[in-house]
N, C-alpha and C positions, 0 to 999 in steps of 0.2 A: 651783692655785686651792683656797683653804680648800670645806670644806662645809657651808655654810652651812644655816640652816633657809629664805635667800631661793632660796639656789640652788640647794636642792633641791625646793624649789616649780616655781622656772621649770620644772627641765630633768622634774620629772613633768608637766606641765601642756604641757610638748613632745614628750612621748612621747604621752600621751592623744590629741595632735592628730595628728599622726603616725599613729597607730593609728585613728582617725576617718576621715583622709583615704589610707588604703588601699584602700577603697571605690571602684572606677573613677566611679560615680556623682558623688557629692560630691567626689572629683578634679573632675570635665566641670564640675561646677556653680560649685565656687570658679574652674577658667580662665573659664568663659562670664562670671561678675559680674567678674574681671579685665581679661576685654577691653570688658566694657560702663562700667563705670568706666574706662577709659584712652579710652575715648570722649568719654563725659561730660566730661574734666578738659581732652582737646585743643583741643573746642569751647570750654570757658571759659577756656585758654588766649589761643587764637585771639582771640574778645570782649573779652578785658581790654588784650590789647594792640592790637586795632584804636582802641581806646576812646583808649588814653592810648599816642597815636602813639609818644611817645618812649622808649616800653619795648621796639618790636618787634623791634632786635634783640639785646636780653637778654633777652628772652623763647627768641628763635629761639637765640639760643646757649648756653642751659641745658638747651630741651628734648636740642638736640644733643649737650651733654655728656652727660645722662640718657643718651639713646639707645644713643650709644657706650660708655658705661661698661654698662651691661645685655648690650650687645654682647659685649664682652670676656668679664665675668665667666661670660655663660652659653654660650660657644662656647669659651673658654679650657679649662686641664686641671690648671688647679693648685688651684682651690677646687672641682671635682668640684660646680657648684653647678645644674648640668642635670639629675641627679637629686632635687633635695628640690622641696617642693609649693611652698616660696618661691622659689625660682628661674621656675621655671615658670609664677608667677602674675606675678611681677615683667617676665618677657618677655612674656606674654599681654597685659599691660598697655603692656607700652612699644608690642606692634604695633595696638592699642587707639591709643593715641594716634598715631601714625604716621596709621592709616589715616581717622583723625577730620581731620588734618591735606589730607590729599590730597584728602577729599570736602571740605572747605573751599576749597580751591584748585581742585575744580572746578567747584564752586559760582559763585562768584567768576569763574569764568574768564579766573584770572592763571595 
């Protein structure tokens, strides 16, 4: 990859971030807005396809593909992606929606 003046912007602007979120603190803070957004989005998942019946199960088999693919990548060992802040906010969100899911179905009491 050339070095570019773009791509020496990103990759200082990913180090700065990187170096920000070493901080146990602001780690805890971006998982907790992770999982409260993977909340937020299962519920308006949930609402748009209750809404327009004939989405729900492309609704239901995308969150699953999400799911599973978050699954892989962050329990896998070949992109090592269980140690960076985006991995870890990417599964804090996916069990964010999961569990937004389950309290709708017990909501519901299906």
């Amino acid at each position: 990859m050339q070095n570019t003046r773009l791509s020496s912007i990103v990759t200082s602007v990913g180090r700065q971030v990187n170096r920000e979120l070493v901080n146990p603190w602001r780690r805890l803070v971006v998982l907790v807005i992770a999982v409260l957004f993977g909340i937020f989005m299962g519920i308006a998942f949930s609402a748009i396809a209750g809404q327009l019946a004939y989405w729900d199960i492309t609704v239901a088999a995308l969150i699953l593909l999400f799911c599973e693919l978050i699954g892989s990548l962050f329990h896998g060992n070949k992109f090592n992606f269980r140690s960076t802040i985006l991995g870890e906010a990417l599964y804090a969100f996916k069990v964010g929606v999961t569990y937004s899911l389950f309290l709708i179905a017990f909501i519901l009491g299906s």
